[in-house]
N, C-alpha and C positions, 0 to 999 in steps of 0.2 A: 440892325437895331437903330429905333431913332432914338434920340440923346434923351437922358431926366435928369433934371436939375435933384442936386444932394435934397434939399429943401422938402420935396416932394419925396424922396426916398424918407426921409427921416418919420414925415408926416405919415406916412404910409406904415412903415413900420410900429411908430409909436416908440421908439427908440429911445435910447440914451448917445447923444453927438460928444464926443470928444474928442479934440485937435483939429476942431472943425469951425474954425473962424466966420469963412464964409461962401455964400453959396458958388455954387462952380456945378457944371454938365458930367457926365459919365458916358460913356459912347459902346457899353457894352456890360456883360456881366459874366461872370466866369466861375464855376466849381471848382475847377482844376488848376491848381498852384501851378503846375508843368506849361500851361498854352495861356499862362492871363499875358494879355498885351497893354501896353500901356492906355491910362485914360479909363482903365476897366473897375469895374468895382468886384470886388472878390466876394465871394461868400463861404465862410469856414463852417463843413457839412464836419457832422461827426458818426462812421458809419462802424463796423464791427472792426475793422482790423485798420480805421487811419482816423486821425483827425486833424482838419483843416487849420487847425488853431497853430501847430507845429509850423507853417510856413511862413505864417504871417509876416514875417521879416523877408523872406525870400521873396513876397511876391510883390512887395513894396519894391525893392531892389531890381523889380522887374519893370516898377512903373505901375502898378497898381497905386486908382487915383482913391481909393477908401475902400475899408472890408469892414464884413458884417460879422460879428463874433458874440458870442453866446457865455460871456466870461470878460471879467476886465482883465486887460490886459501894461502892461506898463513898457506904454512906447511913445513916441512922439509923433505918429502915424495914426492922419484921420481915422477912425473908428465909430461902428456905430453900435453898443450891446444891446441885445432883444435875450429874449427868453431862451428862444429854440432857433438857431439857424434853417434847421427845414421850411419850418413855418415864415421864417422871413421872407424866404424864398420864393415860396407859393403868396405871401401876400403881394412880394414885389410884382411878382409875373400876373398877378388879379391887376391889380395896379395900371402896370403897362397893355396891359389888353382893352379896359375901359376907355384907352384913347382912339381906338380904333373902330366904328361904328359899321362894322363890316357883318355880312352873315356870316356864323360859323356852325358847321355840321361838325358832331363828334360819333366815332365808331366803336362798338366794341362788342363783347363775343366769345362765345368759346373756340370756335376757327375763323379763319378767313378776314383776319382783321385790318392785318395790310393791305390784300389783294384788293379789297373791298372800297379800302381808301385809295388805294390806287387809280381805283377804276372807276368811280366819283372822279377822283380829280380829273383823271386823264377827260372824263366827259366835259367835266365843269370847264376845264381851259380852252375851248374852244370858243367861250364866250368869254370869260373872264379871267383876269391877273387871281392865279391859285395862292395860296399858302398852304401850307399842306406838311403834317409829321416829317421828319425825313428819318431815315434807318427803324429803328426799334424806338426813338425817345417818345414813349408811351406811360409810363407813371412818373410817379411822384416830383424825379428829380427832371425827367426827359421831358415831359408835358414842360415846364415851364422856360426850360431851353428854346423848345418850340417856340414859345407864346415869343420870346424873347426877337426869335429872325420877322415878325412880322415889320412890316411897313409902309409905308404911308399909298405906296402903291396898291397894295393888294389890295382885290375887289371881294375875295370871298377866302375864308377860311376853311379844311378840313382836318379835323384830328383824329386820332387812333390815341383808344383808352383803355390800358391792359389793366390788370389787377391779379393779386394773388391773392389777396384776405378782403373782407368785409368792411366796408368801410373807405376803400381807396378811390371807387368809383366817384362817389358822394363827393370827397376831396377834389378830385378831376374835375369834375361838372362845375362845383364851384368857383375854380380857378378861372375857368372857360366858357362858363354860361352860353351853353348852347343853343341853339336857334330850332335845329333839327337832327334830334339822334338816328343811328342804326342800330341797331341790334341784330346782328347775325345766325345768330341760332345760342343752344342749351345746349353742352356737349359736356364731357366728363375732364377735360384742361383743369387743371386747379382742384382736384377735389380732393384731395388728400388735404386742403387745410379747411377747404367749405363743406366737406361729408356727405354732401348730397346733390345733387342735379337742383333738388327744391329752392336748397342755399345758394349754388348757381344761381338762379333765375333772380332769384332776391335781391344779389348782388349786383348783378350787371341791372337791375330795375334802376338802382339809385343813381344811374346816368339820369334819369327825367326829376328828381328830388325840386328841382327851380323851373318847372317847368311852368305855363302858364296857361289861357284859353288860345294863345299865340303859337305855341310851339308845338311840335310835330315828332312824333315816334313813327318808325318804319321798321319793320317788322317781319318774319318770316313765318308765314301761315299755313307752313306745310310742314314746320316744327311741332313736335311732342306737345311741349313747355310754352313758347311763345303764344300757339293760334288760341291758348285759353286768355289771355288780358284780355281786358276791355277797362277801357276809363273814361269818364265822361269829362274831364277836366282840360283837357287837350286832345288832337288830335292823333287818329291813327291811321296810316296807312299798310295795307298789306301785300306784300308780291308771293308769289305761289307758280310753279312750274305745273298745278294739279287743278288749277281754274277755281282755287280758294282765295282770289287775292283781291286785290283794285288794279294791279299789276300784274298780268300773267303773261307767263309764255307759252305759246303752245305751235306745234308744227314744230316740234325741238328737231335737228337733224343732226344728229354726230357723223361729224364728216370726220373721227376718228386722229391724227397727230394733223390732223389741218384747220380744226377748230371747231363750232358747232356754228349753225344758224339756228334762226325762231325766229316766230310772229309775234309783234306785241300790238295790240289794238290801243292806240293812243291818242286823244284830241280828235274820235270820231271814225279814224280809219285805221286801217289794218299795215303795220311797217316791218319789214323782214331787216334785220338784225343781224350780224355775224361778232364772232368774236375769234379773233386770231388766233385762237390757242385752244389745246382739248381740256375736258375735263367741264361737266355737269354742272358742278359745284359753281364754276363761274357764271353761269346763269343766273343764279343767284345775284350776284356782286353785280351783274350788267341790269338787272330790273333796280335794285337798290339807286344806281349810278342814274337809270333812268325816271325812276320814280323823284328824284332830286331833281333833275335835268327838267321836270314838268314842271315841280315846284317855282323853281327860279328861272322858268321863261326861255330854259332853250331850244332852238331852232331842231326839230327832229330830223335835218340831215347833219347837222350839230353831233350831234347825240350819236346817231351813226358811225361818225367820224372819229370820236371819241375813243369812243371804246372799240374801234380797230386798231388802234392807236395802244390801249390798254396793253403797260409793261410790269408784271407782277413782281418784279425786284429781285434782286440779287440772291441767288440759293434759292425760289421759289418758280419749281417748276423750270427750272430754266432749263431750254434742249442745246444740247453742248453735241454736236455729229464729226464727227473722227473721218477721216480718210477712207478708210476701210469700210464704212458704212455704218461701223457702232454708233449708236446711239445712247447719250445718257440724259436721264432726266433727274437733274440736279437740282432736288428737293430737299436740302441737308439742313434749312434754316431752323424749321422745330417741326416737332410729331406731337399729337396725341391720339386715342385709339380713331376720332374721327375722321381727324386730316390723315392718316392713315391711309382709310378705307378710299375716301377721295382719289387718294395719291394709285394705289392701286386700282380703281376704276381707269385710271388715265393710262396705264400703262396697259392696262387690256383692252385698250380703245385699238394697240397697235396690232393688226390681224394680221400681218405677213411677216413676221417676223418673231423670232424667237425672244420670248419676254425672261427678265429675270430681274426679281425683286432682291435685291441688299439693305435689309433693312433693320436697325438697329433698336437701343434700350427707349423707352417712354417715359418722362417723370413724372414726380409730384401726383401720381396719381392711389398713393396711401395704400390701403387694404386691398384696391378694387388691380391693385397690375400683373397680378399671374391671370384672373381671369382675362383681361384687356390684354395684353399679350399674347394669349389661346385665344381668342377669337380673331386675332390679327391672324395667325397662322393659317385659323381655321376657313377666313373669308381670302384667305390669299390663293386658295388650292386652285380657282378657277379663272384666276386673274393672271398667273404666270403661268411658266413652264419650269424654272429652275427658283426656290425659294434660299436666300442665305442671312442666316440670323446672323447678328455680332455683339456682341457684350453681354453681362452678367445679369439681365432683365430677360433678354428676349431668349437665352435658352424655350421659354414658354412657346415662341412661336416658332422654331425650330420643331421642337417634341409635337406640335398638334399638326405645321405643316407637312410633318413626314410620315402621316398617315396615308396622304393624299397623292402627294406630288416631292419630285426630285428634290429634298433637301440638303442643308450644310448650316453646321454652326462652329461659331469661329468668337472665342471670347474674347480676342485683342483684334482692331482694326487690323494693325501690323501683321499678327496672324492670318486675316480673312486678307491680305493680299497677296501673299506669297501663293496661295492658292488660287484666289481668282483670276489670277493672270493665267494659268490653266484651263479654265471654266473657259472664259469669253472668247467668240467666233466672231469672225467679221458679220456685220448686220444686225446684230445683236441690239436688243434695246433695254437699258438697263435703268431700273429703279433706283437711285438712292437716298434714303428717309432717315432720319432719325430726329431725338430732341435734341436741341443746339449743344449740350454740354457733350455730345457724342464726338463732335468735331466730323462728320461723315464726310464733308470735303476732303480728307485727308485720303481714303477712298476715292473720291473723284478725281483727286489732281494723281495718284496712280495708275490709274487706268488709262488718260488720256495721257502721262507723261508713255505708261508701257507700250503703247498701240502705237507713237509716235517712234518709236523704234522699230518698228517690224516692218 
């Protein structure tokens, strides 16, 4: 982070300054009473089970150079009180971003929202100093962490913009005022607080809310939901694997656990494409990365390079190969019924080898998760060979996949391993899914601790 003068924080805020004589820098900003370093400026969040206000003393004692607090406080430590520490937050990180004259693209979606940015960035650096999300910091309090590592270096910015309610996107865009959005698809993530696909769309729309005749929406024209927008107010762009886009692929080739190629017709001629890694769905993510990569002037051997280059992150998709030939594809980071079906396309990509899905509970998906659950089951029967449900959701996909095909369900992880270490043959390639509160890694780091014994 580059340094801001108090001065400017105050200004910014609209604050009330106490024990704050006179102006002095800050070198960083911190949530977290446990990691502030000195010279930091603290901000006391107040969430369901902690409030920041509690440490104030603590984090002074750590070297915390002023906190922002939402309540007077009676201490002899710079201070500055606002209304709502949240809101301080997000207006500091507006704040700090305005010094930065840089482009910034922001992503969001009902899947694919990391891979996506991932794979943008990975194109985008081959020209330029990235900024870019890093882990999950995607809402409210994570977006402005992000905003926070930017500096003076970086030539282009990418962010990832999650949401669970109505309303959060709006906030995000605002924070970050975007140059050129993504939007990914319509899917059923989140519906259990938004009710409807319809509200979906609604919601992740309010990414473009500050948009201008300058700015740029990018889009998925082979979506339900998405290929109906049209706005004449800004610009739209569309990519399509079905020849609906501005950006298509075609000549797709699944070269099955070794990645896929395609043709993309770009700047007049025709350029073959590969991406390291299997799975459809990334095709997507690489038109997106390249329809940006056209925007901002990259080199289409650039571009190429990039996204061979493209690493989907930690818990996604990632192939973990064991001694013995097992294979797992370590997808444990989140499920919902979409990214699911994806996940499952990929592991059916694998034709010589015996498949088997482990795949766990879905959330947040309200009224609509016994059916989303049966139809997981149900679309799995032809995807594997041996299906294995685990926890107290997906019984559903166990009951529909055991019509079809070899199943098992197992309600505790702990459970589903004492058993699987039975199941699994050397060569084996094995699925494992679920949403992040599942913990499925735990599943993962079993299998390859048990294999490492044999």
């Amino acid at each position: 982070m580059e340094s801001l003068k108090i001065n400017e924080i105050v200004n910014c805020l609209k604050g009330r300054a106490k024990n704050i004589t006179k102006d002095f820098e800050i070198n960083g900003v911190s949530t977290d009473s446990r990691n502030i370093k000195k010279g930091e400026l603290f901000i006391a969040l107040i969430g369901d089970s902690f409030d920041g206000h509690n440490f104030i003393h603590e984090v002074f004692k750590r070297g915390a150079a002023v906190a922002v607090v939402s309540r007077d406080i009676e201490c002899d430590y710079p201070i500055i009180v606002v209304n709502d520490t949240l809101d301080g937050l997000k207006k500091i990180a507006s704040c700090y971003k305005q010094k930065f004259h840089i482009p910034v693209i922001a992503v969001t979606g009902s899947t694919g929202k990391t891979s996506t940015k991932e794979m943008i960035a990975a194109l985008l650096q081959e020209k330029f100093n990235v900024h870019k999300t890093q882990q999950n910091f995607n809402n409210e309090i994570g977006l402005p962490h992000t905003l926070f590592n930017l500096n003076k270096n970086h030539e282009i910015s990418v962010l990832e913009m999650g949401m669970n309610n109505p309303g959060e996107i709006q906030r995000l865009a605002d924070m970050a005022r975007p140059d050129v959005c993504v939007i990914t698809n319509i899917g059923t993530a989140h519906i259990e607080n938004l009710g409807s696909r319809e509200n979906i769309l609604k919601a992740k729309m309010e990414i473009t809310t500050y948009f201008t005749s300058n700015n740029v929406l990018i889009i998925n024209s082979d979506d339900e939901y998405l290929s109906k927008i049209n706005n004449e107010s800004y610009k739209i762009l569309r990519v399509s694997i079905n020849g609906n886009g501005d950006y298509n692929a075609v000549n797709i080739n699944n070269l099955g656990e070794y990645g896929i190629e395609f043709t993309v017709e770009l700047r007049g001629y025709k350029h073959l494409f590969k991406i390291d890694l299997p799975g459809i769905h990334n095709v997507y993510n690489a038109l997106y990365a390249i329809a940006i990569g056209d925007i901002y002037d990259v080199d289409v051997e650039q571009m190429k390079a990039g996204i061979l280059k493209f690493n989907p992150g930690k818990m996604r998709m990632d192939i973990i190969e064991l001694k013995d030939g097992v294979k797992i594809i370590n997808d444990c980071y989140n499920a919902n019924p979409d990214s699911m079906k994806a996940a499952l396309d990929v592991l059916s990509a694998y034709k010589n080898n015996r498949k088997i899905a482990i795949l766990g509970d879905m959330y947040e998906l309200g009224s609509y998760s016994e059916e989303a659950h049966r139809n997981t089951g149900e679309y799995a029967q032809d995807k594997c060979d041996i299906l294995i449900a685990v926890g107290d959701q997906a019984v559903s996909i166990y009951e529909e996949g055991k019509k079809h095909i070899e199943s098992y369900y197992f309600k505790t992880r702990e459970e589903a391993c004492l058993n699987i270490k039975c199941l699994v043959k050397p060569k084996d390639v094995i699925l494992i899914k679920a949403s992040r509160r599942m913990n499925m890694e735990y599943i993962t780091n079993f299998i390859v601790e048990d294999r490492k014994e044999r």
